[in-house]
N, CA, C and O atoms as CSV, one atom per row, in Angstrom:
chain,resi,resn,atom,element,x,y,z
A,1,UNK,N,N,-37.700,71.146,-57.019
A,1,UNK,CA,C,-37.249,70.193,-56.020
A,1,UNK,C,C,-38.419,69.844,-55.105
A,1,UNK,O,O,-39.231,70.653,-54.657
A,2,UNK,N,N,-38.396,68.562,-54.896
A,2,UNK,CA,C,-39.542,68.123,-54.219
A,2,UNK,C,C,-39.540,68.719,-52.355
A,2,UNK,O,O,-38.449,68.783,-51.789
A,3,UNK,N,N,-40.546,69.019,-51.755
A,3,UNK,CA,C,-40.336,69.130,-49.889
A,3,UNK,C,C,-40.213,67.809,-49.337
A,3,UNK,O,O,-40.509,66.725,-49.839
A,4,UNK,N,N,-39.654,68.132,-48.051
A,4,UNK,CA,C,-39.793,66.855,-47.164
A,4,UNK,C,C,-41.051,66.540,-46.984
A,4,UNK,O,O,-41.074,65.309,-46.995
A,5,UNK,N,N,-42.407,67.054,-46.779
A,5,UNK,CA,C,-43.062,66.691,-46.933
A,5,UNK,C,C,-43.627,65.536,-47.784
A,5,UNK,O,O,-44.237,64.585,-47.295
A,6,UNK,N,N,-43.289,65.754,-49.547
A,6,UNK,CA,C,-44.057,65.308,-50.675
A,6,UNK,C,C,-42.771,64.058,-50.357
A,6,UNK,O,O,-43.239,62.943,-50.592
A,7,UNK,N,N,-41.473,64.001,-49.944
A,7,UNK,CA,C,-40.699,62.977,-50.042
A,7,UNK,C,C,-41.439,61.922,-48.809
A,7,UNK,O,O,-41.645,60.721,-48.980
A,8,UNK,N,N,-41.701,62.541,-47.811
A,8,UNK,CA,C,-42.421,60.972,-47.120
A,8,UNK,C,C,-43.433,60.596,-47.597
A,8,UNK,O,O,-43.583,59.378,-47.499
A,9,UNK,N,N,-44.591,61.378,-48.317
A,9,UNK,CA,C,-45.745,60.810,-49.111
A,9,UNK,C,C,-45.274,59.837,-49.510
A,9,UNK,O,O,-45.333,58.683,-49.086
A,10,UNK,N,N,-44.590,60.436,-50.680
A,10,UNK,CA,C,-44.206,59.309,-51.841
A,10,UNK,C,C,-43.560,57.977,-51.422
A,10,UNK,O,O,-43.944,56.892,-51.860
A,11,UNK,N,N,-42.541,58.135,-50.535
A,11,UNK,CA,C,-41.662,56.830,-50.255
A,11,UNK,C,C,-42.433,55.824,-50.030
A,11,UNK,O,O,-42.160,54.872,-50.760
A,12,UNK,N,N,-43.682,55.563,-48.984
A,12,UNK,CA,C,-44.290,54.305,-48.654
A,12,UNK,C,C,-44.826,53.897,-50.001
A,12,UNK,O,O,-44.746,52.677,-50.142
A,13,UNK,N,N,-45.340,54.515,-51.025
A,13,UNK,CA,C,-46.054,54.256,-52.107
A,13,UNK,C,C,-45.172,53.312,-52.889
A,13,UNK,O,O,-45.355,52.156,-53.270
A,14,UNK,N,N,-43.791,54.456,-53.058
A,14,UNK,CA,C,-42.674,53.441,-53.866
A,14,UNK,C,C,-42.422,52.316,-53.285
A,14,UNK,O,O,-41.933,51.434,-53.991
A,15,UNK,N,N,-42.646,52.073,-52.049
A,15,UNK,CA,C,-42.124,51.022,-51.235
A,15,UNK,C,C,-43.199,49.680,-51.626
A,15,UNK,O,O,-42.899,48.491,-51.520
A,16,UNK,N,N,-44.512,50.236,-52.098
A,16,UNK,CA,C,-45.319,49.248,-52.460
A,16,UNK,C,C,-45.161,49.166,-53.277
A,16,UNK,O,O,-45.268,47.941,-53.329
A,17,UNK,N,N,-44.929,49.459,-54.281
A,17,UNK,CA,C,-44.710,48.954,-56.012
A,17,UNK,C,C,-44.184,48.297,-55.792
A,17,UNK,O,O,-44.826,47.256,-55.652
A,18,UNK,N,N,-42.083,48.083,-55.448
A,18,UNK,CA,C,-41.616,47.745,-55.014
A,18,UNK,C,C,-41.832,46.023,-54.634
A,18,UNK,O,O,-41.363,44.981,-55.091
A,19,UNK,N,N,-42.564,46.285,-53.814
A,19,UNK,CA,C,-42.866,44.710,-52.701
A,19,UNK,C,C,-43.663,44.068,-54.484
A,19,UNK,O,O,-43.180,43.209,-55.222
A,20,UNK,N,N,-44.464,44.566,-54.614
A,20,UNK,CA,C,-45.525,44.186,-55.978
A,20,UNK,C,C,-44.348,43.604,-57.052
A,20,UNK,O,O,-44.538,42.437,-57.392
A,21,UNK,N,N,-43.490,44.083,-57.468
A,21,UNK,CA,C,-42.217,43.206,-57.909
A,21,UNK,C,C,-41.767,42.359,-57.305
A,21,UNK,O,O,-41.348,41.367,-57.902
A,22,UNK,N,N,-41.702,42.439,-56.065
A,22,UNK,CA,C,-40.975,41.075,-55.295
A,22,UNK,C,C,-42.378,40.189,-55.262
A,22,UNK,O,O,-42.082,39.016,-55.034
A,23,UNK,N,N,-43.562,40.336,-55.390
A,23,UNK,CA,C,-44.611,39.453,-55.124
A,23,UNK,C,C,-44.889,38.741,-56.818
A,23,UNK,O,O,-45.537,37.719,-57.040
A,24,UNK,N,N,-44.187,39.626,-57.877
A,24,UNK,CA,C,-44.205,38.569,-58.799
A,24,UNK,C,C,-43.151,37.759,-59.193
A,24,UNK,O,O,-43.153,36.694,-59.810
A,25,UNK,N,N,-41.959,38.645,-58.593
A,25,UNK,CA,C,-40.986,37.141,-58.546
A,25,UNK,C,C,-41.208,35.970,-57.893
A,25,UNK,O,O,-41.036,34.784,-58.173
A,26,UNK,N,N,-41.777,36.779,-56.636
A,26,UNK,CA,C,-41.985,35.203,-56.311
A,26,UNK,C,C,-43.000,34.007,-56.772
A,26,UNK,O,O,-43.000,32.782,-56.651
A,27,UNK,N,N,-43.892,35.008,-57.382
A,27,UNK,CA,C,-45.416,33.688,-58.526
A,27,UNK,C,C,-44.289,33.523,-59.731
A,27,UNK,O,O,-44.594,32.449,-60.249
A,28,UNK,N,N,-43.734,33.779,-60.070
A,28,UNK,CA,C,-43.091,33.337,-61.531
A,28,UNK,C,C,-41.746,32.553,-61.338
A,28,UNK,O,O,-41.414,31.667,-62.125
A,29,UNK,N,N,-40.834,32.990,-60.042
A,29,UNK,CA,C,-39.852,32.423,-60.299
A,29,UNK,C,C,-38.620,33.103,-61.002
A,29,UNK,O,O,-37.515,32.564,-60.937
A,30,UNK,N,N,-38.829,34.406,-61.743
A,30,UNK,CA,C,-38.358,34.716,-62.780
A,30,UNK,C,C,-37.558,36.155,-61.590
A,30,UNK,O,O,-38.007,36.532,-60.507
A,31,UNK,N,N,-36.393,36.620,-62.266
A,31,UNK,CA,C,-36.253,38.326,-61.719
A,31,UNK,C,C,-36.608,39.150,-62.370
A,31,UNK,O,O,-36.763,38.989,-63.580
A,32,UNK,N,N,-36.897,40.545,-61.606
A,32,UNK,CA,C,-37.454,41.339,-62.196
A,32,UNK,C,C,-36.920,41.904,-63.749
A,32,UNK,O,O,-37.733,42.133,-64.644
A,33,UNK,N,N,-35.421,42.093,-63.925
A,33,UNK,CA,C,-34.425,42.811,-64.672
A,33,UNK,C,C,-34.380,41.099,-65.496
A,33,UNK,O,O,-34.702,40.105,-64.845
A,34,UNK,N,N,-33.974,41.011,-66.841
A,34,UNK,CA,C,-33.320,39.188,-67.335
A,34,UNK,C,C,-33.358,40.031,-68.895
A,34,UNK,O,O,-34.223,40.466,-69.655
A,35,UNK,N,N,-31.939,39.960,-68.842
A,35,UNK,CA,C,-31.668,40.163,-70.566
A,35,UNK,C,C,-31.746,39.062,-71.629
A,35,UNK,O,O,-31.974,39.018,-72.838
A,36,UNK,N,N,-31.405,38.033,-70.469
A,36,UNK,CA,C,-31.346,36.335,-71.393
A,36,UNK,C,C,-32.753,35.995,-71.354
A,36,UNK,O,O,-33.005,34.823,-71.634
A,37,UNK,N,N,-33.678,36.713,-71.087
A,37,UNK,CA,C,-35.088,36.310,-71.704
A,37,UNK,C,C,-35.151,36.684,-72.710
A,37,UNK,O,O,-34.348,37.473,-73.208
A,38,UNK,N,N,-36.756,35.896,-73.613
A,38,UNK,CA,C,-36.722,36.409,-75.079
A,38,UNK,C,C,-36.788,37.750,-75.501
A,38,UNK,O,O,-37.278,38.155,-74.447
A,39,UNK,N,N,-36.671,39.005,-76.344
A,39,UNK,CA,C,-37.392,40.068,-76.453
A,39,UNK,C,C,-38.709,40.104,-75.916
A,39,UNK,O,O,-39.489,39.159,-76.034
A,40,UNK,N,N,-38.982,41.178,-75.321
A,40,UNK,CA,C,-39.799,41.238,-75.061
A,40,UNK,C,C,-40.519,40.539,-73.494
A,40,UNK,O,O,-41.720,40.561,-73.224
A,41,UNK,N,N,-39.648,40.072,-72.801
A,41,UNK,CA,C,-39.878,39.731,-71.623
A,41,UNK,C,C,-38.671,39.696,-70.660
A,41,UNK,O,O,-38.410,38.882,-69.774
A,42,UNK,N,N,-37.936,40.910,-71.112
A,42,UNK,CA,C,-36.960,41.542,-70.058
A,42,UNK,C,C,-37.234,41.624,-69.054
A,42,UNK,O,O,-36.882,40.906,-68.118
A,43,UNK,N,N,-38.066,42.707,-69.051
A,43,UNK,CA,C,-39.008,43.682,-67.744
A,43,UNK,C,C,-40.092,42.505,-67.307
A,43,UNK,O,O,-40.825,42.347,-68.284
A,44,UNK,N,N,-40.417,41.780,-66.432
A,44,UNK,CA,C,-40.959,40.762,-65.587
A,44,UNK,C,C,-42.324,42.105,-65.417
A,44,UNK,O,O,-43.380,41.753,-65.943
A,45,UNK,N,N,-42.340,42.986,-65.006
A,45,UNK,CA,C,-43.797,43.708,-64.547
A,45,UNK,C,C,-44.155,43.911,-65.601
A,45,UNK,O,O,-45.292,43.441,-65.567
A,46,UNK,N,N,-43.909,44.536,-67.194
A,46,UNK,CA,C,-43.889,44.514,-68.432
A,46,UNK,C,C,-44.484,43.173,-69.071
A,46,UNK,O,O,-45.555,43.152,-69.676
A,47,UNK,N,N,-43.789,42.221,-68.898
A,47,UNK,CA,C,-44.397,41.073,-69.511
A,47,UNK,C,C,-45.369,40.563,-68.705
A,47,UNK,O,O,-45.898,39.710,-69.417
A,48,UNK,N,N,-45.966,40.566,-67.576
A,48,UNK,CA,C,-46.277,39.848,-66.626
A,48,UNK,C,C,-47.956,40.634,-66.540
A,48,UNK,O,O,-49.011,40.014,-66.403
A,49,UNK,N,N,-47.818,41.979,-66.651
A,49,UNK,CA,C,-49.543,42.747,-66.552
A,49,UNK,C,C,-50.095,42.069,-67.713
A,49,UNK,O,O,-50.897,41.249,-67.266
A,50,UNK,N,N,-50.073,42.024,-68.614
A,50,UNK,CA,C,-51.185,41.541,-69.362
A,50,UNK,C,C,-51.705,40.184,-68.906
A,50,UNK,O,O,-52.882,39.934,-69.166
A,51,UNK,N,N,-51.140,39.481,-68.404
A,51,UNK,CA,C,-51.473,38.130,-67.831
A,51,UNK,C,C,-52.713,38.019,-66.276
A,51,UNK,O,O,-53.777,37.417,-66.128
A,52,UNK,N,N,-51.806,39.023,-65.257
A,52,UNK,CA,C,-51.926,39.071,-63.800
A,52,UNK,C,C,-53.464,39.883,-63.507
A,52,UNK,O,O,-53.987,40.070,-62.409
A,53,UNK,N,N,-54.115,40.391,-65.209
A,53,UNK,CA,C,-55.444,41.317,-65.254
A,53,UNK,C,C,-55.870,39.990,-64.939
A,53,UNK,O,O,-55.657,39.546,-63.811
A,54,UNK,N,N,-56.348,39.425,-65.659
A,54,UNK,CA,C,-56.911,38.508,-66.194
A,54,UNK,C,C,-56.915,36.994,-64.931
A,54,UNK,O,O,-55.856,36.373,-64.838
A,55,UNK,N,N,-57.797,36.659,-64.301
A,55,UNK,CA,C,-57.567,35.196,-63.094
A,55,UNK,C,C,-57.362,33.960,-64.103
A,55,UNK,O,O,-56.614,33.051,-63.743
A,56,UNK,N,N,-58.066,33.887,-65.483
A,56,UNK,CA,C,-57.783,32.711,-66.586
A,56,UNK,C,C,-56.053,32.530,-66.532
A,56,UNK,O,O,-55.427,31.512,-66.240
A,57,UNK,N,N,-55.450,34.063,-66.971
A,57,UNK,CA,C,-54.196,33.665,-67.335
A,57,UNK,C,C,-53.235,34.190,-66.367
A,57,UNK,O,O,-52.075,34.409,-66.715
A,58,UNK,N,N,-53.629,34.400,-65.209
A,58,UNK,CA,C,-52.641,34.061,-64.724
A,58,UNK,C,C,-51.510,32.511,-64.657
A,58,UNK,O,O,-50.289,32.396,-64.765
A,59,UNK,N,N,-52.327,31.771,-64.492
A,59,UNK,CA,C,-51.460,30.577,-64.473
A,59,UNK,C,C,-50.162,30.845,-65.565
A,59,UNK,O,O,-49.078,30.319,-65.314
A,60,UNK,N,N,-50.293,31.492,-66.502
A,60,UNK,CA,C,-49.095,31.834,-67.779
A,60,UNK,C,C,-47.561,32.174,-66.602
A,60,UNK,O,O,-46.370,31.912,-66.771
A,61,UNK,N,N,-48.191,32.759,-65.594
A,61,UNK,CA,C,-47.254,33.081,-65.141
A,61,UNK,C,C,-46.312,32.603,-63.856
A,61,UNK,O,O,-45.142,32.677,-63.481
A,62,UNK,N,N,-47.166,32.245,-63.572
A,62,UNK,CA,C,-46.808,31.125,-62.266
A,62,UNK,C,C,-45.488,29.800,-62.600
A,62,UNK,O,O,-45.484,28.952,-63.491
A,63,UNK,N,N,-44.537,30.038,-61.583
A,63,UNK,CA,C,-43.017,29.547,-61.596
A,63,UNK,C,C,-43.820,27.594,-61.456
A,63,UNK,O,O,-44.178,26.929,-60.484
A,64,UNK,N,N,-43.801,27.368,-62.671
A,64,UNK,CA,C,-44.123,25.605,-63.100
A,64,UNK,C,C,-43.141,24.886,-61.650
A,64,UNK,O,O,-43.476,23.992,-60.872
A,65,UNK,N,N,-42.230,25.461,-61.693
A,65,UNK,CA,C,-41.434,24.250,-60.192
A,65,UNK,C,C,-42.390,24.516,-59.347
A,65,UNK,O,O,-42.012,23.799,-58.420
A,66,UNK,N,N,-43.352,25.014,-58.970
A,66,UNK,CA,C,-43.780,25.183,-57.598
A,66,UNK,C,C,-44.852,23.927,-57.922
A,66,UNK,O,O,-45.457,23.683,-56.878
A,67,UNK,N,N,-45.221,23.190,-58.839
A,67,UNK,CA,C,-45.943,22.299,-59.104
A,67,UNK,C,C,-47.473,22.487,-58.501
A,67,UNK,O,O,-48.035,23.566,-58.692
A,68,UNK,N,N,-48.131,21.454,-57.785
A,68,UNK,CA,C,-49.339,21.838,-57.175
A,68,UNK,C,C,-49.303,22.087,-55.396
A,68,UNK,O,O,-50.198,21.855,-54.583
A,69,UNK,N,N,-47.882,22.658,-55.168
A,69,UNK,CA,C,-47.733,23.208,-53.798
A,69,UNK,C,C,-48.200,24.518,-53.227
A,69,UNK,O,O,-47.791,25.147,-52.251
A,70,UNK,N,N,-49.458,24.846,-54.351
A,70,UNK,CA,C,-50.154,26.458,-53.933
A,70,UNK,C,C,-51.651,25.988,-54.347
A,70,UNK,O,O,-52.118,24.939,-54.791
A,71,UNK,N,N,-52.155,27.185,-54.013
A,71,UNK,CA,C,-53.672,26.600,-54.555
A,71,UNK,C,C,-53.997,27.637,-55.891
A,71,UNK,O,O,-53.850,28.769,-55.429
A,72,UNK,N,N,-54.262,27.717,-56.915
A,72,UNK,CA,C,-54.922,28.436,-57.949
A,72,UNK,C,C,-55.336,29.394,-57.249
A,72,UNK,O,O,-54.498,30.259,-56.993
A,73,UNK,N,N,-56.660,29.562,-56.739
A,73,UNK,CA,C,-57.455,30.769,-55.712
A,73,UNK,C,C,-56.358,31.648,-55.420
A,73,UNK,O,O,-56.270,32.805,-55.832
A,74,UNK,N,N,-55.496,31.036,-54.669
A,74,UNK,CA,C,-54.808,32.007,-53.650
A,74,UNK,C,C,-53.535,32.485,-54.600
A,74,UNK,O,O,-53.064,33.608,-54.423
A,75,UNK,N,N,-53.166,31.884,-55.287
A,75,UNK,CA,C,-52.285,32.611,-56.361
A,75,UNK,C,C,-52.715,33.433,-57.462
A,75,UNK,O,O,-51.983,34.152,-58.142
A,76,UNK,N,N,-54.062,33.261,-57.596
A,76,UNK,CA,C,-54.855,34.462,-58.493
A,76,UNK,C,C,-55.027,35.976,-57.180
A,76,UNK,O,O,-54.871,37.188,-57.323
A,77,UNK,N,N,-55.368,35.211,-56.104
A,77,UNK,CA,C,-55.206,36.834,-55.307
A,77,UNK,C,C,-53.914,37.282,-54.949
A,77,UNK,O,O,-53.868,38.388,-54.411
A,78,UNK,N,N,-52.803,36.641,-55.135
A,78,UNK,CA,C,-51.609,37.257,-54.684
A,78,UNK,C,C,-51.293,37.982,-55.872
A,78,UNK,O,O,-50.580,38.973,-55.715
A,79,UNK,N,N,-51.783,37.616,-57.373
A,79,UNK,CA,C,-51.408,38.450,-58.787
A,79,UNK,C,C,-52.083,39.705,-58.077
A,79,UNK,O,O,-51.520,40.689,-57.598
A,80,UNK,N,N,-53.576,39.378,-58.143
A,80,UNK,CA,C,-54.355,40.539,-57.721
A,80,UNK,C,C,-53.888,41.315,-57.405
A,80,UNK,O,O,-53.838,42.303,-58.136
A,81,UNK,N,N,-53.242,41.324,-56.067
A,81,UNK,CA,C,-52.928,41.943,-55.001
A,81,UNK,C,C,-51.186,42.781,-55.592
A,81,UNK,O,O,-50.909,43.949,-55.321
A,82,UNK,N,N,-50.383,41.968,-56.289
A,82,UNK,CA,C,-49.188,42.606,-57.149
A,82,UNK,C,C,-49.521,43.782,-57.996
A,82,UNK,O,O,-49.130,44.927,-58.224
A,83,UNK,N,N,-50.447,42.921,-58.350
A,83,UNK,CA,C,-51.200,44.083,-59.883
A,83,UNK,C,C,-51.803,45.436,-59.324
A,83,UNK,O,O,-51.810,46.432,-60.048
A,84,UNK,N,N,-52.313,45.474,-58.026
A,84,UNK,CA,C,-52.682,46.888,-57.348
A,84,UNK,C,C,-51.488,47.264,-56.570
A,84,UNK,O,O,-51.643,48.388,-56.093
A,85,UNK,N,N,-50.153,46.641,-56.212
A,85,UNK,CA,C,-49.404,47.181,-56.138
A,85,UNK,C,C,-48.444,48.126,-56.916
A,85,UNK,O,O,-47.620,49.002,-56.651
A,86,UNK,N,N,-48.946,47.531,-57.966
A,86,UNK,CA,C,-47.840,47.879,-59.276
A,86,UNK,C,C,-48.425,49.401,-60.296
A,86,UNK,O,O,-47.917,50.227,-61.054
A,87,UNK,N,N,-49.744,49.094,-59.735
A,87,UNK,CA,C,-50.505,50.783,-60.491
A,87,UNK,C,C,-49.847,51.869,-60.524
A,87,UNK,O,O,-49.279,52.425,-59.583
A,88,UNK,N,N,-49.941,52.327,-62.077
A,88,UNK,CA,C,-49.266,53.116,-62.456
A,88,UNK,C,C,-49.021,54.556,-61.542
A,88,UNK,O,O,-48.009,55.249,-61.437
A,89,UNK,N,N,-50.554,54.721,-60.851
A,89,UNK,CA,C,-51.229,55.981,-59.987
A,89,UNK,C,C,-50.364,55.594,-59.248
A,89,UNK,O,O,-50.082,54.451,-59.607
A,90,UNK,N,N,-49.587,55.976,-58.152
A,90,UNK,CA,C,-49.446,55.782,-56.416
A,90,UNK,C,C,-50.221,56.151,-55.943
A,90,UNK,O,O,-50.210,55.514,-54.889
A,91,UNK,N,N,-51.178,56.928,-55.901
A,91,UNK,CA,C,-52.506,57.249,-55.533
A,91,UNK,C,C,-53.388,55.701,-55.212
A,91,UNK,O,O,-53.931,55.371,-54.158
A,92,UNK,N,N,-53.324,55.102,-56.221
A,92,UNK,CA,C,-54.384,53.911,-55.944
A,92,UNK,C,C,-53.782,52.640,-55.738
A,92,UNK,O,O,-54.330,51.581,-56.042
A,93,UNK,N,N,-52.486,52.758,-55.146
A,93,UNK,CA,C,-52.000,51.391,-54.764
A,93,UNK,C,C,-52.206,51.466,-53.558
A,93,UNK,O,O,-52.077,52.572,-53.034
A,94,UNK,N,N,-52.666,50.084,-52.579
A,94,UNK,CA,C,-52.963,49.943,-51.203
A,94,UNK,C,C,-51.578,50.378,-50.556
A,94,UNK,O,O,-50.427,50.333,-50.990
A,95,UNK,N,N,-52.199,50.879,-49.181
A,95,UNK,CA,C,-50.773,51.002,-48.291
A,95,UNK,C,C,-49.868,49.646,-47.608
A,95,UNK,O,O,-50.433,48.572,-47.401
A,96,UNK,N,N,-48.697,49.819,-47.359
A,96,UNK,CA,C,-48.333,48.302,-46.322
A,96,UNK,C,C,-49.125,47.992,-45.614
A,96,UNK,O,O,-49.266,46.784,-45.425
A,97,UNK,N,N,-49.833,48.772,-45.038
A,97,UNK,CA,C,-50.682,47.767,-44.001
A,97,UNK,C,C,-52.164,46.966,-44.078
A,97,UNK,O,O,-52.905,46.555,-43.186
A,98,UNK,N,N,-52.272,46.925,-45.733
A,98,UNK,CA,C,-53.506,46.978,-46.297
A,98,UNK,C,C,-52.747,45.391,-46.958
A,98,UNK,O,O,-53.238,44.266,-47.050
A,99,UNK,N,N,-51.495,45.873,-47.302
A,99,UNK,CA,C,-50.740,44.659,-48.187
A,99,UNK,C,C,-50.036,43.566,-47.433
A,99,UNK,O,O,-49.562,42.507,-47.847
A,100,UNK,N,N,-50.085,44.100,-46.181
A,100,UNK,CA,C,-49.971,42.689,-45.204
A,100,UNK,C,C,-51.402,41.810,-45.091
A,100,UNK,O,O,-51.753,40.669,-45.391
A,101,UNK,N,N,-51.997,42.940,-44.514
A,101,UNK,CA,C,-53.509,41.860,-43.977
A,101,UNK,C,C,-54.250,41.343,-44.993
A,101,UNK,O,O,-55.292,40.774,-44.665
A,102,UNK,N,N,-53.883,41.419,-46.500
A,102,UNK,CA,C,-54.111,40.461,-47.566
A,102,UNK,C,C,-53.081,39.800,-47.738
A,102,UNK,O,O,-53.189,39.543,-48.937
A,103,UNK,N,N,-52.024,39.269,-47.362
A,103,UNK,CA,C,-51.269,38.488,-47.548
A,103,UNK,C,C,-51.826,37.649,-45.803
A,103,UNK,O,O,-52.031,36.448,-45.980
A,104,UNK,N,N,-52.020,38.014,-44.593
A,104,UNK,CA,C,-52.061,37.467,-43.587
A,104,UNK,C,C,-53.518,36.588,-43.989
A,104,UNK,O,O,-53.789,35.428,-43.681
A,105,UNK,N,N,-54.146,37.338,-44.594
A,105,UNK,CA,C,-55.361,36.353,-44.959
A,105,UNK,C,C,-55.615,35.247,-45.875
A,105,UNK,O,O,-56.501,34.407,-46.027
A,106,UNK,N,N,-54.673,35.513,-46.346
A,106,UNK,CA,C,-54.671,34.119,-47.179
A,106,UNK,C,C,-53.700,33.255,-46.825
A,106,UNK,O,O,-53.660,32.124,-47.308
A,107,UNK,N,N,-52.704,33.748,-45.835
A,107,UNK,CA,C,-52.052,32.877,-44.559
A,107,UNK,C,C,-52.983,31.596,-44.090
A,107,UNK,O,O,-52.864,30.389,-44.299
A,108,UNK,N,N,-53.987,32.395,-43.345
A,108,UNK,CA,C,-54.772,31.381,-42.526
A,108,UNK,C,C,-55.448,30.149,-43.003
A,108,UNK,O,O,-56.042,30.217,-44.079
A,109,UNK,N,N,-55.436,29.006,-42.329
A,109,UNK,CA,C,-56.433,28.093,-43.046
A,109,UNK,C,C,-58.072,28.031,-42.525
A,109,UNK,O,O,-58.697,28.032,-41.465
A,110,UNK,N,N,-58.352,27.972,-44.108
A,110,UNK,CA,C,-60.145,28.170,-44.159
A,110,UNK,C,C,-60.493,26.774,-42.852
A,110,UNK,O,O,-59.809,25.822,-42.475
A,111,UNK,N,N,-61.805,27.241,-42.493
A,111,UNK,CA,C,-62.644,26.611,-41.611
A,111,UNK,C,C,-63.767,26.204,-42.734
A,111,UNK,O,O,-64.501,26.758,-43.554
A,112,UNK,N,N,-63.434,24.857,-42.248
A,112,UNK,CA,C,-64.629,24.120,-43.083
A,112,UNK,C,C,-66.019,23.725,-42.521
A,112,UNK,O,O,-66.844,23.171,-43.247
C-alpha cells in the first residue's frame, strides 16, 4: 500500500498527464475514449504520439474545423508541450506550474 506521502507525489504528476489529454483534445477535436473510430484509433493518446513526436506531422492531427484560426508554430508547441505531459516517466513530465507558463506564453502577442 502506497504512504500519504508517495500519494501527494504522485497526484500532481497524474494531474499532468491528465491536462496532456485534455490538451490533445483540444488540437484534434476528437475525445480521448471513441469506439466509433477506426481500429486502431480508439485511444486518442495512442493514436496521436506517433504524430505529436514529430513538428512535420503534427498537422495529421489537428481538429481541420479550426481552419487557419491558430498558427502552425504555436500548435506544434502545444503538441510539444502534451507530448511531455503525457510521458510515460512521471518523473519527466513538467509540473502545473511549468505547464501554465508555456501555455501563458504562447498567450501573449509577439512584439514585432
Amino acid at each position: 500500500m502506497c504512504s500519504a506521502e508517495a500519494l501527494i507525489y504522485r497526484r500532481p504528476k497524474s494531474d499532468v498527464y491528465s491536462y496532456g489529454v485534455v490538451l490533445l483534445e483540444l488540437l484534434s477535436g476528437q475525445r480521448a475514449l471513441d469506439k466509433n473510430r477506426p481500429p486502431g484509433q480508439h485511444n486518442l493518446v495512442e493514436w496521436a504520439r506517433p504524430y505529436i513526436t514529430n513538428k512535420r506531422r503534427v498537422i495529421h492531427v489537428l481538429d481541420s474545423r479550426l481552419g487557419s484560426q491558430y498558427s502552425l508554430p504555436a500548435a506544434q508547441k502545444v503538441a510539444t508541450l502534451a507530448l511531455q505531459c503525457l510521458s510515460m516517466d512521471a518523473r519527466c513530465r513538467p509540473g502545473m506550474d511549468q505547464v501554465v507558463t508555456a501555455l501563458e506564453q504562447l498567450q501573449r502577442p509577439r512584439a514585432h
